[in-house]
Structures are given as structure tokens and as C-alpha cells.
C-alpha atoms as a printed R data frame, in Angstrom:
    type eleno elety resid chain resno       x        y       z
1   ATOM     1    CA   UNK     A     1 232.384  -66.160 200.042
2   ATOM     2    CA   UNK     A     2 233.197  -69.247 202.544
3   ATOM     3    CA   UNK     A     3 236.823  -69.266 203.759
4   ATOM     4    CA   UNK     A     4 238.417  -72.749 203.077
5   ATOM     5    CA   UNK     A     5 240.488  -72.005 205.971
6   ATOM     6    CA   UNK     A     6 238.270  -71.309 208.372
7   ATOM     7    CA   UNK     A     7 238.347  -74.661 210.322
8   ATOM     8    CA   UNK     A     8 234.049  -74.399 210.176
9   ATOM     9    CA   UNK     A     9 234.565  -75.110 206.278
10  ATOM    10    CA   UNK     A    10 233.151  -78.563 205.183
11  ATOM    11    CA   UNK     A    11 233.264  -78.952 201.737
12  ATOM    12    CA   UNK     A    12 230.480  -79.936 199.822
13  ATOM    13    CA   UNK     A    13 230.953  -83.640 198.677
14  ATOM    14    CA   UNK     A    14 232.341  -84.453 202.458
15  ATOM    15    CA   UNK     A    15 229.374  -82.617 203.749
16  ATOM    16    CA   UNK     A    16 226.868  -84.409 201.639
17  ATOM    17    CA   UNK     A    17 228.549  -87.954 202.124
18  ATOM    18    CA   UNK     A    18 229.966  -87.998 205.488
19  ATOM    19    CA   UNK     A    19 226.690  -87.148 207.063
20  ATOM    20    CA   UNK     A    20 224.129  -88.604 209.726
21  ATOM    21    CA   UNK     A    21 221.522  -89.043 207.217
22  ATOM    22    CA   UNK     A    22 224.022  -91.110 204.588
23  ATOM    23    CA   UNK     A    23 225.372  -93.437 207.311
24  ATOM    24    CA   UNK     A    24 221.967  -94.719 208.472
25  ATOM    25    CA   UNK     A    25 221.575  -96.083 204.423
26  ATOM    26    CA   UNK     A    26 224.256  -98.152 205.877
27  ATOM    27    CA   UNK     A    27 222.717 -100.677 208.112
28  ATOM    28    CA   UNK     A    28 225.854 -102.890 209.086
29  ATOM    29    CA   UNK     A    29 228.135  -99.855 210.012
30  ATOM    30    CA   UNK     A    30 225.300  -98.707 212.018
31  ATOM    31    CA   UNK     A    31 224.484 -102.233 214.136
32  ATOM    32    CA   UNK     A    32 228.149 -102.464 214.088
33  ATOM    33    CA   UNK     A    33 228.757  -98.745 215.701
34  ATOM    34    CA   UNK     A    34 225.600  -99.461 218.172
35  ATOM    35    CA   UNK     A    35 227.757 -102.598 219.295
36  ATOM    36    CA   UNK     A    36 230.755 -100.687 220.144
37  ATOM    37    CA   UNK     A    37 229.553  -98.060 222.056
38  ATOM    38    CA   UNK     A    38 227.725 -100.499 224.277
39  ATOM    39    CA   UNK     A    39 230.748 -102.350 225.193
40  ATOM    40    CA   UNK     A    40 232.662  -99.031 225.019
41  ATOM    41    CA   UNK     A    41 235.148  -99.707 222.511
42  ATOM    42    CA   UNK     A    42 236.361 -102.899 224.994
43  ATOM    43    CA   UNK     A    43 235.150 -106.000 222.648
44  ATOM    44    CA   UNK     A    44 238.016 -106.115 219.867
45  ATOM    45    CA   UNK     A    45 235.481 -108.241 217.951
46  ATOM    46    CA   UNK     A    46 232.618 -105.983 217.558
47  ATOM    47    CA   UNK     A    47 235.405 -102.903 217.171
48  ATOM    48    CA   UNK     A    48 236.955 -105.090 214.186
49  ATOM    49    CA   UNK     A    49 233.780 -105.499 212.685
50  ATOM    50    CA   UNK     A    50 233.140 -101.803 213.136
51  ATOM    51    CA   UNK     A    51 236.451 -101.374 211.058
52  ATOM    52    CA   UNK     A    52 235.732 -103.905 208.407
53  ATOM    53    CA   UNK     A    53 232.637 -101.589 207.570
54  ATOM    54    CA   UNK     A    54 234.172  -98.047 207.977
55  ATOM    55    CA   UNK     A    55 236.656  -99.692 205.550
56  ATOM    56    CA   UNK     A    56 233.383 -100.049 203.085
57  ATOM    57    CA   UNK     A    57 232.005  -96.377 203.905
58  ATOM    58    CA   UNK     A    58 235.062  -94.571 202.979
59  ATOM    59    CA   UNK     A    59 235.476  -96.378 199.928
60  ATOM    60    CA   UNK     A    60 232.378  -96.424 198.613
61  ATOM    61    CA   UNK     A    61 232.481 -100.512 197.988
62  ATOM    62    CA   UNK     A    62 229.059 -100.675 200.360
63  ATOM    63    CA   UNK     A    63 227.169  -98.661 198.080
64  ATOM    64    CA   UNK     A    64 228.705  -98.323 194.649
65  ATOM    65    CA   UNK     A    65 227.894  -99.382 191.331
66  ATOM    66    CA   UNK     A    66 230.934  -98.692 189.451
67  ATOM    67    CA   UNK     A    67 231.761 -101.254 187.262
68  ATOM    68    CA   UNK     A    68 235.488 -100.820 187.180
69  ATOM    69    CA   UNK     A    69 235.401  -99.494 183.667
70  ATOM    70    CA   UNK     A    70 237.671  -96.117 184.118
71  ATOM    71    CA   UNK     A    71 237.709  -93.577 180.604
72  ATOM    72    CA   UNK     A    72 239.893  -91.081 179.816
73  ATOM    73    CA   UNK     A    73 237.289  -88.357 179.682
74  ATOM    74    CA   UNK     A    74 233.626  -88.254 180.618
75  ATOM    75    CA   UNK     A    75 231.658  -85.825 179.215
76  ATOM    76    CA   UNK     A    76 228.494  -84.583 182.362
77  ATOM    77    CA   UNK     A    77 225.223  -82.700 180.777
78  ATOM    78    CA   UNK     A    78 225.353  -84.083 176.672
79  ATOM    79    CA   UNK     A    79 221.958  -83.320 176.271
80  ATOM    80    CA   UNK     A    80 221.845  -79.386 175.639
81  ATOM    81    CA   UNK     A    81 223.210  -77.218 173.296
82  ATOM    82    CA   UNK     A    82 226.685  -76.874 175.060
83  ATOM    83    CA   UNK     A    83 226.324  -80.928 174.692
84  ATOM    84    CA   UNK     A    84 225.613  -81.080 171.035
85  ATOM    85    CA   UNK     A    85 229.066  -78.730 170.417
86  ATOM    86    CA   UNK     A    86 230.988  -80.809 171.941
87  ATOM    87    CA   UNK     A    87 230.005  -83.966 169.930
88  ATOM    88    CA   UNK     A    88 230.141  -81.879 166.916
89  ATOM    89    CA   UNK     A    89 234.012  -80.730 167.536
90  ATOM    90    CA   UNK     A    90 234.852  -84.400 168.776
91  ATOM    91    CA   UNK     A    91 233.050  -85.979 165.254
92  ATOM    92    CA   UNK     A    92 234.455  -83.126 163.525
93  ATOM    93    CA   UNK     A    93 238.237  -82.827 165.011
94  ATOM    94    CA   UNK     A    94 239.111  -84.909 167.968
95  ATOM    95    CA   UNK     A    95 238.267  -88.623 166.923
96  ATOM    96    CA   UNK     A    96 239.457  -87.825 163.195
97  ATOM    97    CA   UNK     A    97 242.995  -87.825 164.579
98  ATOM    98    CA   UNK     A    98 244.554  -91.746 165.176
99  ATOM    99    CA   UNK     A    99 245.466  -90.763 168.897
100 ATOM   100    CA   UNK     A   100 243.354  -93.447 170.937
101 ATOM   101    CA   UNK     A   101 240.719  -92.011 173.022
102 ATOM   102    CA   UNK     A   102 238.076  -93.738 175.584
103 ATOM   103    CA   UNK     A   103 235.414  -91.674 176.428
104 ATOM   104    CA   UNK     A   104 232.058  -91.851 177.825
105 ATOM   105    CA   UNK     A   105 228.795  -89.433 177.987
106 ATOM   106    CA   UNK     A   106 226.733  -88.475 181.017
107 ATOM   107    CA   UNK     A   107 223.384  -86.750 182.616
108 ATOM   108    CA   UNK     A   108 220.448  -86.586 184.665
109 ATOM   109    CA   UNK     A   109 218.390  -88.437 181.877
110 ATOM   110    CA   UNK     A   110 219.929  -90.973 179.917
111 ATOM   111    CA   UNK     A   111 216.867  -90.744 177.254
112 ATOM   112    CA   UNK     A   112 218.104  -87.348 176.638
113 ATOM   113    CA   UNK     A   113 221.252  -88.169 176.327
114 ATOM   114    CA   UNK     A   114 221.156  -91.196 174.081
115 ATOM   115    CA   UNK     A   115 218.601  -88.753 171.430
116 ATOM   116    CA   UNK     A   116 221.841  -86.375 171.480
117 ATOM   117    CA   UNK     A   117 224.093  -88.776 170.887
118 ATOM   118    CA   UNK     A   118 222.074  -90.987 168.386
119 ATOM   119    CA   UNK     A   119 221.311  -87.952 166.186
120 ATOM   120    CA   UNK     A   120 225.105  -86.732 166.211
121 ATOM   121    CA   UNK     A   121 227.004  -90.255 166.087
122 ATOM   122    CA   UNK     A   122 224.686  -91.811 163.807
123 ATOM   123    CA   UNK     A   123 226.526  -94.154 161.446
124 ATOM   124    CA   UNK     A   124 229.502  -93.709 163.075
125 ATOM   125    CA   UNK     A   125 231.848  -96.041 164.634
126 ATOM   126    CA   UNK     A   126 231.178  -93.968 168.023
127 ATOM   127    CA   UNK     A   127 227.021  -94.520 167.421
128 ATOM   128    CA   UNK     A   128 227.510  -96.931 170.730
129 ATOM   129    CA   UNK     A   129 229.682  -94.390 172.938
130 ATOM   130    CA   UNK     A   130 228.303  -95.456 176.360
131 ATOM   131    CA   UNK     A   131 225.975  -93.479 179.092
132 ATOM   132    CA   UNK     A   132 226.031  -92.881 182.174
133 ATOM   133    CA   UNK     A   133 223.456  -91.131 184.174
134 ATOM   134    CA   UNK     A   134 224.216  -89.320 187.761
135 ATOM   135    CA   UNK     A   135 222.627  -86.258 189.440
136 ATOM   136    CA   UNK     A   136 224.016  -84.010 191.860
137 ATOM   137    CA   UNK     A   137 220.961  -84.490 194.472
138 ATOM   138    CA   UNK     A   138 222.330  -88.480 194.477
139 ATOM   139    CA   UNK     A   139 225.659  -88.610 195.890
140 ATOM   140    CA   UNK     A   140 226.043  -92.054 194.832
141 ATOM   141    CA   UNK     A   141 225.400  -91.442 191.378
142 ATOM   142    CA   UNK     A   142 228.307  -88.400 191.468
143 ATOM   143    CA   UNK     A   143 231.344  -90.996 193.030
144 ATOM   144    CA   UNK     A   144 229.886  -93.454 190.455
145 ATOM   145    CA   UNK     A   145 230.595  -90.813 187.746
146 ATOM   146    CA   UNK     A   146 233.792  -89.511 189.143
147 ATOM   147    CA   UNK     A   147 235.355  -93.101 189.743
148 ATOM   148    CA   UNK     A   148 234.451  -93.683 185.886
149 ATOM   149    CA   UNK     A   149 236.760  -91.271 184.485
150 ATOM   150    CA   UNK     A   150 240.504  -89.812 184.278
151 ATOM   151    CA   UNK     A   151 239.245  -86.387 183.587
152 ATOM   152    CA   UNK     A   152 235.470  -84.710 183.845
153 ATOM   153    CA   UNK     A   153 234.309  -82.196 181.844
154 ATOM   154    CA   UNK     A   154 231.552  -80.940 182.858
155 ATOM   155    CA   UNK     A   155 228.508  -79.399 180.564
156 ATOM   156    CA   UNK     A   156 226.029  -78.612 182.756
157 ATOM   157    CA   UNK     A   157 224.830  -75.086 183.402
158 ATOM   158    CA   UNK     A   158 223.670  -72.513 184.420
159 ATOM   159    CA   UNK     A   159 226.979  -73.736 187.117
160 ATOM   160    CA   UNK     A   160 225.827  -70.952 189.887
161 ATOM   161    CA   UNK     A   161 222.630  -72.273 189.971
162 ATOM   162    CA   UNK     A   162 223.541  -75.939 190.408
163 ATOM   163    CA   UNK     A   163 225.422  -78.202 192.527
164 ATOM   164    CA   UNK     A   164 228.271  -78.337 190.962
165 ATOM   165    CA   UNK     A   165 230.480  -77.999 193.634
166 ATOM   166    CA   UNK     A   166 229.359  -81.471 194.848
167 ATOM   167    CA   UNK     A   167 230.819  -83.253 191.660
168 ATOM   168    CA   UNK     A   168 234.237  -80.902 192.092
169 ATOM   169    CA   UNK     A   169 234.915  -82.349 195.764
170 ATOM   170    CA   UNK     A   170 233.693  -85.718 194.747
171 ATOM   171    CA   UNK     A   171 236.463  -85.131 191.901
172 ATOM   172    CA   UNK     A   172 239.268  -83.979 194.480
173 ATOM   173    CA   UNK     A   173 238.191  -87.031 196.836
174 ATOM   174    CA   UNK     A   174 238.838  -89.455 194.001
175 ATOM   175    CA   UNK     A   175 241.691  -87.737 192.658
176 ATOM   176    CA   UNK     A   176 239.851  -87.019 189.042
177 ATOM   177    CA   UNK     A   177 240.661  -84.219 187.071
178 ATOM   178    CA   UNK     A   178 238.018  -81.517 186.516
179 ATOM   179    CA   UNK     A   179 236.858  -79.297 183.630
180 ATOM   180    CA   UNK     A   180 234.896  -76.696 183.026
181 ATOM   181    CA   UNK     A   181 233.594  -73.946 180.186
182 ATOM   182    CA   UNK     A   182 231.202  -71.684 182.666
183 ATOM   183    CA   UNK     A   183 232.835  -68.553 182.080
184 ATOM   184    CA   UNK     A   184 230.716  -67.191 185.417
185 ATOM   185    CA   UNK     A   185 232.638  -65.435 187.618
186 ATOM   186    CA   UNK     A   186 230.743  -66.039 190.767
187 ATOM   187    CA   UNK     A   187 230.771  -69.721 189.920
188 ATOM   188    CA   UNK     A   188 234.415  -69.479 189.507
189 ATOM   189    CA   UNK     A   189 234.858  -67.856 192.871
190 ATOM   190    CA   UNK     A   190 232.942  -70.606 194.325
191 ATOM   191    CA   UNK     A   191 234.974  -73.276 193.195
192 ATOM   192    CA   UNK     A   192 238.310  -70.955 194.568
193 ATOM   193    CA   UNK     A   193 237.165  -72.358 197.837
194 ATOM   194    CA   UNK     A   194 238.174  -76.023 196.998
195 ATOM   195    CA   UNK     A   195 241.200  -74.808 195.897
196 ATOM   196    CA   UNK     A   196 243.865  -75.879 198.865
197 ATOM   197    CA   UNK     A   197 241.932  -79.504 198.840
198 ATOM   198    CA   UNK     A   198 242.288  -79.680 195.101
199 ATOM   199    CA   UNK     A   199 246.404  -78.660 195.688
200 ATOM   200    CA   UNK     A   200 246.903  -81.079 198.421
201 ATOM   201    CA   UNK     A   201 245.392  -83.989 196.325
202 ATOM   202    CA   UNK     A   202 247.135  -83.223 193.145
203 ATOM   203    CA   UNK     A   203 243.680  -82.633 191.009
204 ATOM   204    CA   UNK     A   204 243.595  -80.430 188.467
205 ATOM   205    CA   UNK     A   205 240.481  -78.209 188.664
206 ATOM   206    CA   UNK     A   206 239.587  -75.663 185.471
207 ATOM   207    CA   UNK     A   207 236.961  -73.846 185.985
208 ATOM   208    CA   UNK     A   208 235.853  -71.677 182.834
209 ATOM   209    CA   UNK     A   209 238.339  -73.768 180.455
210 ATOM   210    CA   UNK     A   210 239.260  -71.890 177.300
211 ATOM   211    CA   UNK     A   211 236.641  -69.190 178.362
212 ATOM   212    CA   UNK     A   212 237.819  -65.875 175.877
213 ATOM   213    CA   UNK     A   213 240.817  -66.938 175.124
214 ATOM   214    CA   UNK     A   214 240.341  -66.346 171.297
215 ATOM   215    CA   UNK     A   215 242.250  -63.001 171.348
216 ATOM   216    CA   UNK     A   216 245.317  -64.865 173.846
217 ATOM   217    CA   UNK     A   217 245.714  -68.027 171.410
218 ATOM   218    CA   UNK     A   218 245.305  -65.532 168.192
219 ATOM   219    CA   UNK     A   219 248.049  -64.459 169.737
220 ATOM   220    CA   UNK     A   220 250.281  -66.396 170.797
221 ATOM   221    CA   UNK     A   221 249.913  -68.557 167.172
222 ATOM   222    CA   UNK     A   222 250.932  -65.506 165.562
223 ATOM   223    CA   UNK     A   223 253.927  -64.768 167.353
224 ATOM   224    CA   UNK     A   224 254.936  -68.234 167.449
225 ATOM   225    CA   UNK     A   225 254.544  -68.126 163.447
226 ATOM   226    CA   UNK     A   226 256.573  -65.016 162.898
227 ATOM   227    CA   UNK     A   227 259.015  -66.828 165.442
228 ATOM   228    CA   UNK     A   228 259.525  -69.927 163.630
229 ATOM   229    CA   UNK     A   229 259.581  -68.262 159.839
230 ATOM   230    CA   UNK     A   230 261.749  -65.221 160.498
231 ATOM   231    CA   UNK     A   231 263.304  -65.677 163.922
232 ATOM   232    CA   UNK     A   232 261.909  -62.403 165.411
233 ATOM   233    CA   UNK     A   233 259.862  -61.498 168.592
234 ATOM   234    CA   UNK     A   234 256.575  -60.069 168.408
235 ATOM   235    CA   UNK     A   235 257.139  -56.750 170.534
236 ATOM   236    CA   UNK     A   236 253.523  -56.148 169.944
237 ATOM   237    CA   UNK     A   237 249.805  -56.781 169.207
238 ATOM   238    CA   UNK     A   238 246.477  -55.257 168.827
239 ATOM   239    CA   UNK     A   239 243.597  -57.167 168.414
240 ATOM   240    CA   UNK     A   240 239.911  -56.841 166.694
241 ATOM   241    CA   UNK     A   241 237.293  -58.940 167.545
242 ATOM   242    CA   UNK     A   242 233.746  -58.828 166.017
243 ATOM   243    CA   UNK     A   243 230.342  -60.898 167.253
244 ATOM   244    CA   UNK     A   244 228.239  -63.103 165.015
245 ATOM   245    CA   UNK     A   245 225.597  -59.783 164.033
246 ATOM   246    CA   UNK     A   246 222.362  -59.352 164.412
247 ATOM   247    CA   UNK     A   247 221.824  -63.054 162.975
248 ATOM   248    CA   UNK     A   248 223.747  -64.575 166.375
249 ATOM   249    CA   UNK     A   249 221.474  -65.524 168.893
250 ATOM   250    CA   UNK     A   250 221.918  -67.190 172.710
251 ATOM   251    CA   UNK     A   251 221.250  -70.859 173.581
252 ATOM   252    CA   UNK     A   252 218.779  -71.616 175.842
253 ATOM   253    CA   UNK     A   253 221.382  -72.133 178.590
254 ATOM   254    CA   UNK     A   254 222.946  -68.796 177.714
255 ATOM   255    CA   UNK     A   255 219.739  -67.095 178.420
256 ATOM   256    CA   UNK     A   256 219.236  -68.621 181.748
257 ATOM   257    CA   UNK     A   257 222.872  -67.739 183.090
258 ATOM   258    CA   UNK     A   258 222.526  -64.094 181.653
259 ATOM   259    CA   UNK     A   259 219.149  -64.246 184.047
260 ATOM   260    CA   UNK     A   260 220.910  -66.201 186.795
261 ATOM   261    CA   UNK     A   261 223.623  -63.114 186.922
262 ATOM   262    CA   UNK     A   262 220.731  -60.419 187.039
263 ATOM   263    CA   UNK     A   263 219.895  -61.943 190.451
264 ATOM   264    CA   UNK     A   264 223.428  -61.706 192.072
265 ATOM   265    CA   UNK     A   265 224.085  -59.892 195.726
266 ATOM   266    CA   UNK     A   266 225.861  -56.609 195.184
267 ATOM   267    CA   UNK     A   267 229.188  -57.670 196.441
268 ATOM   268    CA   UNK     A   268 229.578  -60.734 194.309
269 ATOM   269    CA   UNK     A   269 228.265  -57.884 191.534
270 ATOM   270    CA   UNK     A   270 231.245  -55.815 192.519
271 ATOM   271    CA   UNK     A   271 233.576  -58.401 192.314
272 ATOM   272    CA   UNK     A   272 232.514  -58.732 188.717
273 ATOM   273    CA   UNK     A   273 233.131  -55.267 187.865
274 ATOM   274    CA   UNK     A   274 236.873  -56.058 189.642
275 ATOM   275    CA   UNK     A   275 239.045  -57.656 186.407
276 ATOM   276    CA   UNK     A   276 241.617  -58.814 188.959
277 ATOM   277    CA   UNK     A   277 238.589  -60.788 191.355
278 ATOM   278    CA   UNK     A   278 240.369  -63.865 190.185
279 ATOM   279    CA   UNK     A   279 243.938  -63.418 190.282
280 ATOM   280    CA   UNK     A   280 245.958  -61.587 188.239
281 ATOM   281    CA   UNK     A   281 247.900  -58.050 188.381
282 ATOM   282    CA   UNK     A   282 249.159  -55.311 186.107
283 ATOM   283    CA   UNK     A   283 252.557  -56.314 184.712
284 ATOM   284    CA   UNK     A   284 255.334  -53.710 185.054
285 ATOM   285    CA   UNK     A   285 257.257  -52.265 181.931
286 ATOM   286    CA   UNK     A   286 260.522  -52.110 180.684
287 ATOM   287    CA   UNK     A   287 262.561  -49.202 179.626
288 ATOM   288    CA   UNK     A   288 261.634  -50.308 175.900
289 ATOM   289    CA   UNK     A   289 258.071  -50.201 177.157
290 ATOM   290    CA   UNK     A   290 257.381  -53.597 176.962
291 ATOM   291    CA   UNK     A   291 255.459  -55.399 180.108
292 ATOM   292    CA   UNK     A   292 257.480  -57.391 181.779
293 ATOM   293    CA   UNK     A   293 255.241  -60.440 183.221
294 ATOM   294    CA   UNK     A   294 256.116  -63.285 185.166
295 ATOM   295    CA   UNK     A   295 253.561  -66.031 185.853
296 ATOM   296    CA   UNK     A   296 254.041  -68.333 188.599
297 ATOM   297    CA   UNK     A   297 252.388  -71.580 189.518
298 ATOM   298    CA   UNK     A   298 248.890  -71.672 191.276
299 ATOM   299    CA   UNK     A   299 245.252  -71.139 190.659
């Protein structure tokens, strides 16, 4: 795994945008370069100029489309099954409630898209929920996405065999928050290496949102119930959890990680075996035998 320390780190987005091959799209900022390294810097009108179109390059306003239309959340990759769950729990749960909520859908393929979100909003007040279409081989299309939203949560897997990172930097760069539900640890571990750039801008980044967390919620529900009815603390829990049977089957995107993971180097496979490759330790206990844990900020 890259060091995001090491000086020699370029993170993804940067490395994709701030390249050779992306500023020679850009005509004017080219001629206008060429101009100042012919007088060498000594012409303050050609350097001006130079400025008025590095202004445009860093941000964005030469080349995009955004139309200036920001929503709260953006949904990336609707057209899968992962997709079609989360329109059925927003029909279902999220846009019942009277909190108001602008949101938007996205993908490679708007076609795709649309038949998702035709088939599930149907009828609905939310039949017209916009699209948006970006892809992470078109840089362009990503800081179009990421400038259209508050928050991204992002849909599209298998993550470790994407580009996902690309959309996370673009997300840090324009200070949008970013979600996740990959669950893939050497995904996860990848995205650990924007970590410092996602700190210093303030961006939230959650990888692997919610991933497992059934047993944790269970609970912490529970113990808040017994909490607020009879006024005692939970000392402790065991928990059971059963799968869906021989009935339950994968998703096609399910299948494709599982095979994805099969392929992995044997330290990144060791580093799955390690429960503690993302953080974490083994809290202490008290002399009642309780653990004692104290969480602190950070990733």
C-alpha cells in the first residue's frame, strides 16, 4: 500500500487532472504559457493572461458543465441491484418522512439509470428525480458529479476493481462528503491513503458505511431501551445472528467482488485475516470484568 506521506504520493484525482495530457485540452492556458516562457516571465501582459487562465484550470470554469444546481445527496451507480435497494428504502422509508430532501441519481449510462428509476418511482411524485451521468475514465464528468452534490454515495462496485479513488479525491478537492457500502477491506485500505487530504479539507470520507453493523445497532437499541424504561446499564450482551438459508442467494455484483477477492496478493490477503488491519484494538477490563473502551476521533 502507497504511503500518503511519502512526498512521491500524488493522489489520484490530482494525478488524473493536473496532468500534461489534460492541460493541452486547454488551448488558451497553453498559447498563454508558450507566451510567457518566451519572454521569460518579463511581459506582465502575457503573465496576466497566463493567470486569468490558470484561474479557469483550477476551477474547473474552462471545462465544466455544472449547472449550478447543488443536492443534498447524489446517489453514483442506480442501475444495479445495490441501486434498486436504495430506491426501494428511500420510496419505502426516507421520502415518507416530511424532512425536505433534494437528491439526484447518477451512472455511466443514463438509459440504465432512468429504466431503474422509472420502474421504482413510477407514479410517484419522485417519477422525475433527475440524472446525471459521469464515468471515472472522464475526469470532467467526476468534478461535474462531485460539484452537484453535498454528500456522494456511491453504488458502484466491485470498488477494488474500479476507479473509485478518482471520485474520492475529486470529493476531497471540492470539499464533498463521501459514502460508501463496499464492505472490501482492500478497497478500504486504499481509500486510508487519502485520509490526511480528506482531514486537512474537512471531508468526511466513509468507506464501507453501515457495513455489519446489525449486531452493534441491535445493540446499542437495546441497551438504550432498557436505559430509558428502567434506568439500568446493560453490563452485557450476546448476540445470534442467522443468514437468509438456502433460499438467499448473491447479486450479481456480490458474485463479482467474492471473485475480485479470490485474485488478491498474499499480503493484502493477510491483512484480511488481521481484524485490527483497519484500526481498532482490544479494550482493557475492569475489575468487574467489564471492557473498558475509549474511542477517540480519527479514521
Amino acid at each position: 500500500m502507497t504511503d500518503a506521506a511519502d512526498t512521491m504520493f500524488v493522489p489520484p484525482f490530482q494525478k488524473k487532472y493536473f496532468s500534461q495530457d489534460m492541460m493541452s485540452k486547454y488551448e488558451p492556458l497553453m498559447d498563454a504559457m508558450v507566451k510567457v516562457e518566451e519572454t521569460e516571465a518579463s511581459d506582465a501582459a502575457a503573465f496576466k493572461e497566463f493567470e486569468a487562465h490558470w484561474d479557469k484550470f483550477m476551477d474547473f470554469s474552462w471545462c465544466s458543465q455544472w449547472d449550478g444546481k447543488k443536492y443534498d445527496i447524489v446517489f453514483y451507480g442506480m442501475s444495479g441491484y445495490s441501486g434498486y435497494l436504495m430506491m426501494e428504502y428511500l420510496k419505502k422509508v426516507v421520502l415518507k418522512k416530511k424532512d425536505t430532501l433534494t437528491f439526484a441519481f447518477a451512472g455511466r449510462s443514463v438509459a440504465k439509470v432512468a429504466e431503474m428509476r422509472d420502474r421504482e418511482f413510477a407514479g410517484t411524485e419522485w417519477q422525475e428525480t433527475p440524472i446525471l451521468t459521469a464515468s471515472f475514465d472522464d475526469v470532467v464528468s467526476i468534478i461535474d458529479l462531485v460539484k452537484s452534490a453535498h454528500v456522494i454515495v456511491n453504488c458502484a462496485g466491485p470498488y477494488m476493481l474500479t476507479e473509485g479513488e478518482v471520485l474520492i479525491d475529486a470529493c476531497i478537492w471540492c470539499k464533498t462528503d463521501y459514502v460508501d457500502i463496499s464492505q472490501e477491506v482492500p478497497w478500504t485500505l486504499r481509500v486510508k491513503e487519502l485520509h490526511k487530504y480528506a482531514v486537512d479539507a474537512g471531508v468526511m470520507v466513509v468507506p464501507s458505511c453501515a457495513g455489519n453493523a446489525y449486531s452493534d445497532l441491535g445493540v446499542y437499541l437495546l441497551a438504550k431501551k432498557i436505559r430509558d424504561d428502567f434506568g439500568e446499564a446493560t453490563r452485557s450482551a450476546v448476540c445470534y445472528c442467522s443468514g437468509g438459508g438456502t433460499a438467499a442467494g448473491a447479486s450479481g455484483g456480490t458474485l463479482r467482488t467474492r471473485a475480485a477477492m479470490g485474485n488478491i496478493d498474499r499480503d493484502t490477503s493477510a491483512l484480511m485475516a488481521d481484524p485490527y488491519s483497519l484500526g481498532g484494538y482490544i479494550p482493557e477490563y475492569d475489575r468487574n470484568g467489564i471492557k473498558v473502551v475509549d474511542i477517540q476521533l480519527g479514521t
